[in-house]
N, CA, C and O of each residue as an XYZ file, in Angstrom:
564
protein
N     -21.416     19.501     -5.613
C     -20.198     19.940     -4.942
C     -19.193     18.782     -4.941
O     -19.507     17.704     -4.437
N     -17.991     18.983     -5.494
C     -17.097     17.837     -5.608
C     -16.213     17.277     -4.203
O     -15.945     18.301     -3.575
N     -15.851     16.492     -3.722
C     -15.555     15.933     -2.979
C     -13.612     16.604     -2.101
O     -13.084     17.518     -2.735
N     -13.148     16.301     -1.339
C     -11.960     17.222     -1.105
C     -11.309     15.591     -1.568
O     -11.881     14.505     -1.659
N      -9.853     15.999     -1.801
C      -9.127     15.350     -1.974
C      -7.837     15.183     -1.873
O      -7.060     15.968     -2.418
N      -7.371     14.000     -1.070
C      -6.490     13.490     -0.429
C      -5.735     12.831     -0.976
O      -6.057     11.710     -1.369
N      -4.146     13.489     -1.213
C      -3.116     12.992     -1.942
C      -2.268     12.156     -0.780
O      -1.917     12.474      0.356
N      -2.061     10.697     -1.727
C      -1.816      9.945     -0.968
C      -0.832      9.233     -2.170
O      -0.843      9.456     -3.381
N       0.397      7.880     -1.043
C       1.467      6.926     -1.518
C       1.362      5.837     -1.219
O       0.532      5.560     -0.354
N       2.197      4.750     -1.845
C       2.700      4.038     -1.187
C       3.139      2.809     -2.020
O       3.238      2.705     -3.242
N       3.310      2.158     -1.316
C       4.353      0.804     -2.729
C       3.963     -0.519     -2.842
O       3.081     -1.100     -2.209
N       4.561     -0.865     -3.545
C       3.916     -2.200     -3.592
C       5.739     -3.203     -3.621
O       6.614     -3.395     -4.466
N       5.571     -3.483     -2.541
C       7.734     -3.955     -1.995
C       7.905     -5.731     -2.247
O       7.398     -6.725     -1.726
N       8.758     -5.520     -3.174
C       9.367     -7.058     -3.077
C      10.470     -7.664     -2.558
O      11.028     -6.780     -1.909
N      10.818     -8.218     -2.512
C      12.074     -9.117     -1.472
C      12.411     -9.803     -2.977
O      11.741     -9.930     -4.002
N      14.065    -10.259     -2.517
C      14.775    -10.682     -3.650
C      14.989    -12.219     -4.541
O      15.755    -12.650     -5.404
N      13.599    -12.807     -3.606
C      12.822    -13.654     -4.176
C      11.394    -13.609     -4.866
O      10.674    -14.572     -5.129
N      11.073    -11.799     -5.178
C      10.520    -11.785     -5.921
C       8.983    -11.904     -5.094
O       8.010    -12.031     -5.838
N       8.805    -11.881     -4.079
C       7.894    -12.106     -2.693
C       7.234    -10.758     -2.643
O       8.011     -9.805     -2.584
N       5.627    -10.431     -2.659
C       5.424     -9.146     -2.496
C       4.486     -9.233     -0.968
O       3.565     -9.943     -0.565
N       5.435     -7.886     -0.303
C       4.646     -7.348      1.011
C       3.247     -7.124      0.843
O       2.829     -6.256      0.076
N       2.379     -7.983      1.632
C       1.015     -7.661      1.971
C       0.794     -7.388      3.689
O       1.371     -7.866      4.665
N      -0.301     -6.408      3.552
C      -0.477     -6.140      5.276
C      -2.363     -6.734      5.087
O      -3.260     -6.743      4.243
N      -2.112     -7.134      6.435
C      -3.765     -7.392      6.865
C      -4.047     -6.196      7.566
O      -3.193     -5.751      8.333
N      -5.333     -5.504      7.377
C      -5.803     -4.363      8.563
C      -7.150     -4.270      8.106
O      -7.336     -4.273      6.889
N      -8.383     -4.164      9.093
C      -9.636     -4.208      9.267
C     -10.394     -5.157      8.352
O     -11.351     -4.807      7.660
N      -9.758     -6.709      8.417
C     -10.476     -7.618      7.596
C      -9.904     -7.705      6.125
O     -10.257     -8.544      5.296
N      -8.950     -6.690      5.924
C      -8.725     -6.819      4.375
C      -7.160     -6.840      3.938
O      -6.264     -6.140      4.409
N      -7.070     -7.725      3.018
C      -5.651     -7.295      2.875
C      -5.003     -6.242      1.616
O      -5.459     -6.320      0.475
N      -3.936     -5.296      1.955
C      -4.063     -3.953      1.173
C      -2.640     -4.128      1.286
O      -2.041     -5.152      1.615
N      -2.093     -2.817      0.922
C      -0.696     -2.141      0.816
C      -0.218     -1.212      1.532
O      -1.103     -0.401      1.806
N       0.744     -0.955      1.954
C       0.955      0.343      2.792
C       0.903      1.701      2.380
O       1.610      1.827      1.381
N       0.510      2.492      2.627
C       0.105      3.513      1.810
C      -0.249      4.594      3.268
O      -0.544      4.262      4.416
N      -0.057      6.115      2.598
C      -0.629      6.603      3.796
C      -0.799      8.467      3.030
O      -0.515      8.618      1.842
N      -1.215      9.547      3.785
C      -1.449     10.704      3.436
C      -0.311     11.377      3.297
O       0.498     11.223      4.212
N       0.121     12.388      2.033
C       1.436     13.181      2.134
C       1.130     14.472      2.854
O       0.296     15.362      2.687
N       2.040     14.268      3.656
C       2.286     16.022      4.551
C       2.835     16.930      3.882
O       3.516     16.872      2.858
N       2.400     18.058      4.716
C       2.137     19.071      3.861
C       3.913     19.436      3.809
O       4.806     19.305      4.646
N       3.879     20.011      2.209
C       5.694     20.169      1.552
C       6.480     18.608      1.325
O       7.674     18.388      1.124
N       5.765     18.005      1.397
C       6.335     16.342      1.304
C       5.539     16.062     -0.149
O       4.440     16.235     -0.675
N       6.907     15.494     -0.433
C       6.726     14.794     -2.068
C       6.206     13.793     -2.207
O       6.451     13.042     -1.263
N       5.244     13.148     -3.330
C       4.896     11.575     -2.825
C       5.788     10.653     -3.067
O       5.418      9.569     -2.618
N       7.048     10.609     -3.708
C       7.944      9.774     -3.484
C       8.608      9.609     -1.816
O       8.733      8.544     -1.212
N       8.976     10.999     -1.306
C       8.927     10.777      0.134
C       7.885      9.918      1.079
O       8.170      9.218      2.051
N       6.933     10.114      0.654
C       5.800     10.117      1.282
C       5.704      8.356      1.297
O       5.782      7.520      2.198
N       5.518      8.293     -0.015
C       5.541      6.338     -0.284
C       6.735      5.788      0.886
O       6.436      5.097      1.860
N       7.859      6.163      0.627
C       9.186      5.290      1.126
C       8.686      5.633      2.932
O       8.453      4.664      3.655
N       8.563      7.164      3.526
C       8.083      7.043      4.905
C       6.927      6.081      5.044
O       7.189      5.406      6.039
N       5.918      5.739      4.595
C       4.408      5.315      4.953
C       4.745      3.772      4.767
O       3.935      2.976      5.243
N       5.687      3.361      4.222
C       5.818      1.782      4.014
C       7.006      1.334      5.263
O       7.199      0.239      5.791
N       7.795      2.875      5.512
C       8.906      2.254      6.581
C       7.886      2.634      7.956
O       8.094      1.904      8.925
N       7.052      3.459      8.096
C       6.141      3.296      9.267
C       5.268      1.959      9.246
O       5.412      1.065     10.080
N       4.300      1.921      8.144
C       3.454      0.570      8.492
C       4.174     -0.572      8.406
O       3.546     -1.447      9.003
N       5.311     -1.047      7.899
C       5.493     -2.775      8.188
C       7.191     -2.446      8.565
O       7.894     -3.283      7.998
N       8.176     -1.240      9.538
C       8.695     -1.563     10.421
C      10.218     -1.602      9.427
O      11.330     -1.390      9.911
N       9.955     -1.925      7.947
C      11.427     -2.432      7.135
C      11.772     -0.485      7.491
O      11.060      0.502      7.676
N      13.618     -0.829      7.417
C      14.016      0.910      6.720
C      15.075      0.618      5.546
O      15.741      1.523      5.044
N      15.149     -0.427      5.240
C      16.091     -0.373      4.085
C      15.069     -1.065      2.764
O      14.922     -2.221      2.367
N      14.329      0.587      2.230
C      13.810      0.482      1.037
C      14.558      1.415     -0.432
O      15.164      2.486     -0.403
N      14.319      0.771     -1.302
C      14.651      1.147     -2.541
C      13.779      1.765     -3.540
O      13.676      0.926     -4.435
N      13.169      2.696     -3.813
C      12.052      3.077     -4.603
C      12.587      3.145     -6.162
O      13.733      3.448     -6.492
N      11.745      2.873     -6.849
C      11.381      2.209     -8.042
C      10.288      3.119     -8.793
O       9.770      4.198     -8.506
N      10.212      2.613     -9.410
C       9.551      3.703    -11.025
C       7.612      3.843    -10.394
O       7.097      3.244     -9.450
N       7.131      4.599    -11.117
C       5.436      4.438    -10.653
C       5.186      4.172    -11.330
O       5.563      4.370    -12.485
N       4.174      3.405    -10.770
C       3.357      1.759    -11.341
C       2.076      2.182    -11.545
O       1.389      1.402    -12.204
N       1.437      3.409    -11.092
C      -0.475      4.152    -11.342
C      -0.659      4.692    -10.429
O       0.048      4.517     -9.437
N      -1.766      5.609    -10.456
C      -2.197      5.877     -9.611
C      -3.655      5.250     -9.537
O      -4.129      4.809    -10.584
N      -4.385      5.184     -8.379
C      -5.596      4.976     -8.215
C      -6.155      6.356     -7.648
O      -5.670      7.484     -7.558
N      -7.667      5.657     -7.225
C      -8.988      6.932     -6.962
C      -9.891      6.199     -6.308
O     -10.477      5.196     -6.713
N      -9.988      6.801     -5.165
C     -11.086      6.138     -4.119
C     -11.745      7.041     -3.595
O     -11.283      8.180     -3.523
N     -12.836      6.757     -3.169
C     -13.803      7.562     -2.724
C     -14.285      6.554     -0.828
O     -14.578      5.361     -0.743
N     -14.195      7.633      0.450
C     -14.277      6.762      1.622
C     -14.974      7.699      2.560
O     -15.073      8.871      2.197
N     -15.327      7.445      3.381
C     -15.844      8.374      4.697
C     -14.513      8.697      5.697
O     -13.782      7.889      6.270
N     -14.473     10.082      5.693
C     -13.076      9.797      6.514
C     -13.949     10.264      8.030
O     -14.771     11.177      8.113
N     -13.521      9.408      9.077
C     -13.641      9.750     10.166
C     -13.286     10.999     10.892
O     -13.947     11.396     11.851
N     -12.590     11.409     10.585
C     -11.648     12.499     11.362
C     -12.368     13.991     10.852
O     -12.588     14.939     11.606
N     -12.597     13.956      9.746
C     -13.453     14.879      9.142
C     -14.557     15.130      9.039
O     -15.050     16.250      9.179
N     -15.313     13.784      8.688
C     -16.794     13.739      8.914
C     -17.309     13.919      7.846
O     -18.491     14.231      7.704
N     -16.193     13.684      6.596
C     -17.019     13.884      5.655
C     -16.239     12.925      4.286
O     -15.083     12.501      4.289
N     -17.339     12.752      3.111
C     -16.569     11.932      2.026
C     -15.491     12.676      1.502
O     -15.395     13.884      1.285
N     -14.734     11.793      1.344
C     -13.457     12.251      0.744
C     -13.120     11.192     -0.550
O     -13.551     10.051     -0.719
N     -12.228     11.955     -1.368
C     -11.680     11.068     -2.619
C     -10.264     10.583     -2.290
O      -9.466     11.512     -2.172
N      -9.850      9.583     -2.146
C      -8.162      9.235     -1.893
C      -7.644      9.092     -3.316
O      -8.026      8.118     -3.964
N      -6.635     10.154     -3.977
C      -5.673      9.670     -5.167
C      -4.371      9.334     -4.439
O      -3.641     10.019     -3.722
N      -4.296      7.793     -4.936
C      -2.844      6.960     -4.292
C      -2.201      6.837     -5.551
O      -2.741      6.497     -6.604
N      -0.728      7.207     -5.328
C       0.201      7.094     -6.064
C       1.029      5.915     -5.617
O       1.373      5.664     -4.462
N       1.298      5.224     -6.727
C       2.157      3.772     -6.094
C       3.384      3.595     -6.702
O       3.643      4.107     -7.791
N       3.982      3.065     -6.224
C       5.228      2.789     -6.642
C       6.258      1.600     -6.101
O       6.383      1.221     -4.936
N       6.982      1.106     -7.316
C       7.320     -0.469     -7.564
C       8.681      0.210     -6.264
O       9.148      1.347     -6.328
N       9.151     -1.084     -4.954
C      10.011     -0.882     -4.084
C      10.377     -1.963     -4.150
O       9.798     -2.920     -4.663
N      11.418     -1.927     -3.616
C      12.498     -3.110     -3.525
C      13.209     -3.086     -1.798
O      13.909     -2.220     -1.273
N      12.647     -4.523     -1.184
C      13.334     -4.148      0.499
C      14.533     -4.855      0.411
O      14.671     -5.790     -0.378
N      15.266     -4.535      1.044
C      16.761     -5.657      1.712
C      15.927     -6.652      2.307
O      14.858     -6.487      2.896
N      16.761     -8.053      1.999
C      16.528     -9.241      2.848
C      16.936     -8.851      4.460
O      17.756     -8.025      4.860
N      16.166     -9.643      5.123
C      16.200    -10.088      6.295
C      16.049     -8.991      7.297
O      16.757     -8.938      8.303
N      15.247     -8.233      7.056
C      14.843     -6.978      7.669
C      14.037     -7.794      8.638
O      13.802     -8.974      8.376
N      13.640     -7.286      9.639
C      12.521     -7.588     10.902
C      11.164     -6.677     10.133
O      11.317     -5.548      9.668
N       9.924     -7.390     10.122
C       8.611     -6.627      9.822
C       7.947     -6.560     11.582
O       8.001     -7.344     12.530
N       7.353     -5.227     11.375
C       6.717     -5.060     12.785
C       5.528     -4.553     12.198
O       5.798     -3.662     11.392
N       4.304     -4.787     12.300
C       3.207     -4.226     12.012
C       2.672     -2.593     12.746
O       2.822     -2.363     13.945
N       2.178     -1.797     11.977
C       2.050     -0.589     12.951
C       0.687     -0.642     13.505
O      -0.197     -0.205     12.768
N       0.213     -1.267     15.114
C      -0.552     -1.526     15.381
C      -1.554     -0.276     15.644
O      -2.764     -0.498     15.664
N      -1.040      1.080     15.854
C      -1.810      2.355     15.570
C      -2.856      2.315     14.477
O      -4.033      2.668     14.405
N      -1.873      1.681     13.545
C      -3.137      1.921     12.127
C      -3.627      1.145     12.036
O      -3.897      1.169     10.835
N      -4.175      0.039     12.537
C      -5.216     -1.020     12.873
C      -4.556     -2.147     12.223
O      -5.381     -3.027     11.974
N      -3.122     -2.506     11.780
C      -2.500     -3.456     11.508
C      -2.038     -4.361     11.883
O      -1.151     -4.364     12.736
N      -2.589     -5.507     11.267
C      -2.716     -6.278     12.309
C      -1.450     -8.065     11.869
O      -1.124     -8.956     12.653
N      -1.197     -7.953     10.805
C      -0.189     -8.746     10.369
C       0.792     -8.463      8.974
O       0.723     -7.283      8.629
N       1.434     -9.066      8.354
C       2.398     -8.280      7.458
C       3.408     -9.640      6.675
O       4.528     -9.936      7.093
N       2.823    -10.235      5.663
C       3.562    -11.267      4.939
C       3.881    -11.057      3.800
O       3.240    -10.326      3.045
N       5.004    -11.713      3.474
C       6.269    -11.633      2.501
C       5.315    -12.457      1.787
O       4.963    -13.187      2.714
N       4.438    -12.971      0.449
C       3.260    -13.325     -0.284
C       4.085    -14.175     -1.577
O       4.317    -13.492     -2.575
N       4.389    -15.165     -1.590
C       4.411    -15.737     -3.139
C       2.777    -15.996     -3.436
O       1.814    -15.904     -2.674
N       2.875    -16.409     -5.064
C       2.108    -16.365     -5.928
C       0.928    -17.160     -5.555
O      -0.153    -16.651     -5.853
N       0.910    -18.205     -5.016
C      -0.643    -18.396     -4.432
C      -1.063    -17.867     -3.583
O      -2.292    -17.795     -3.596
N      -0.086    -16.985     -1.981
C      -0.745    -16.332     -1.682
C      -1.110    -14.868     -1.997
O      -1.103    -14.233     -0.942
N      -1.297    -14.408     -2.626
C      -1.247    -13.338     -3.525
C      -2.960    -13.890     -4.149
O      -4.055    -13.557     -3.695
N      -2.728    -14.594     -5.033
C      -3.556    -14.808     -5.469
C      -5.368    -15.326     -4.385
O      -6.543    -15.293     -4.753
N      -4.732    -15.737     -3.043
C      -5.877    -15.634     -1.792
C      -5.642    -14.358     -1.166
O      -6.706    -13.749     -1.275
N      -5.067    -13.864     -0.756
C      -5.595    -12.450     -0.730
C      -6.053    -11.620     -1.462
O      -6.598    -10.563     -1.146
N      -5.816    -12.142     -2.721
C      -6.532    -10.933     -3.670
C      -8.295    -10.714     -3.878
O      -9.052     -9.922     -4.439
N      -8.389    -12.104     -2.943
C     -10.154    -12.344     -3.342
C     -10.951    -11.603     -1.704
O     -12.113    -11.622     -1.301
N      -9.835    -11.085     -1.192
C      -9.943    -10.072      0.029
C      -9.289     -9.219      0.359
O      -8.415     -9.086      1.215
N     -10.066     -8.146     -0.894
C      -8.902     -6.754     -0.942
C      -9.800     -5.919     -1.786
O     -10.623     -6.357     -2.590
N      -9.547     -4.620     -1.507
C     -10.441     -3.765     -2.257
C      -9.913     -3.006     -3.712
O      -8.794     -2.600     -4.026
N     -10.729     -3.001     -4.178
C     -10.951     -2.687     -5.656
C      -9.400     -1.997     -6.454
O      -8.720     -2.181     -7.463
N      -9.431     -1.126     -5.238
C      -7.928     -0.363     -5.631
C      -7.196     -0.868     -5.451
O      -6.362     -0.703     -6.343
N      -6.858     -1.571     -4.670
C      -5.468     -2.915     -4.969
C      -5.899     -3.609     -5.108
O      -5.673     -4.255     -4.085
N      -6.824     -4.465     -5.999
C      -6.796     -5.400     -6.186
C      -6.059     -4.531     -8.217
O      -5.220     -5.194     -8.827
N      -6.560     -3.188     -8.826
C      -6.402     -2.973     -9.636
C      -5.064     -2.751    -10.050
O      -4.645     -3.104    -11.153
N      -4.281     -2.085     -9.056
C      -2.684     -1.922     -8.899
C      -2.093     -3.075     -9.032
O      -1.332     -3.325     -9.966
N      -2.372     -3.839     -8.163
C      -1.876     -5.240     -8.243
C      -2.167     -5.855     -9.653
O      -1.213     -6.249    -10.324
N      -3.174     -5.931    -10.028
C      -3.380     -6.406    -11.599
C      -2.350     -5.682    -12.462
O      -1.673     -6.314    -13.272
N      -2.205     -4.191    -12.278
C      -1.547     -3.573    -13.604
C       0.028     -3.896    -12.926
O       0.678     -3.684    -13.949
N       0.806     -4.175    -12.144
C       2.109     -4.510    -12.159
C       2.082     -5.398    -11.875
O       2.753     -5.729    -10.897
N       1.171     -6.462    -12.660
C       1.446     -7.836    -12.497
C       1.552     -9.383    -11.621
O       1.881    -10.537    -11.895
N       1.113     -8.709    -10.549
C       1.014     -9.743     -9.714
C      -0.015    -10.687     -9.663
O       0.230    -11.808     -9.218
N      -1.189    -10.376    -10.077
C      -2.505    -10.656    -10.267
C      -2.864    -10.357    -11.140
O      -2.885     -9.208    -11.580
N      -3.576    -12.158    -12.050
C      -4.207    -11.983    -13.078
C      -5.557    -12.886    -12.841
O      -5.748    -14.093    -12.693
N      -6.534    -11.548    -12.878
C      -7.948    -11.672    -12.480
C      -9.096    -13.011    -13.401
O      -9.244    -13.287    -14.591
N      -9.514    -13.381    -12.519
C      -9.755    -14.655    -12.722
C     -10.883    -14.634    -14.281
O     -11.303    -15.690    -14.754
């Protein structure tokens, strides 16, 4: 019996130094990303789920960069589920305020040049660490 599956967004946002948004939440560091509601497009879906988890509202969406495929226990359901995340390259305005969305267990939110990028990447799961590889931010050791 195949698994249900959960269409999902979200981006991967740079600042105009070229700086990419990382969030910390439950030990790991990931991307903002979240579930599309129902009649919601995943381009909608990406630009809401990145202006809910890290607080920016002046985003720019950008071309898609992959999708991924995860497989997780969802709590709420009680049962395995498959997550397909659609991502996509964003662009924030400078000098926005970041607020972490502490609902979703988030717990910090940094603007990342290239070494740190490269230490968070060695604490991050498979699916971003793979996104991140294919638009370039990370090249796996």
């Amino acid at each position: 019996m195949s698994k249900p599956r959960i269409e999902a967004a979200g981006g991967l946002i740079t600042d105009s130094q070229g700086h990419l948004l990382l969030i910390y939440r439950r030990g790991y560091w990931d991307l903002p990303k979240g579930k599309v509601d129902p009649g919601e497009s995943v381009e909608d879906c990406a630009i809401r789920e990145v202006q809910e988890e890290t607080g920016i509202s002046e985003v720019t969406l950008g071309e898609l960069l992959g999708i991924t495929l995860h497989e997780y226990f969802d709590q709420w359901t009680h049962q395995d589920v498959e997550k397909q995340t659609h991502w996509f390259a964003m662009k924030a305005a400078d000098g926005q305020h970041l607020t972490p969305q502490t609902e979703e267990d988030i717990e910090q939110l940094i603007w990342a040049d290239q070494i740190q990028i490269d230490l968070c990447m060695q604490d991050t799961y498979p699916n971003i660490l793979e996104i991140v590889s294919k638009a370039g931010f990370y090249k796996k050791p």
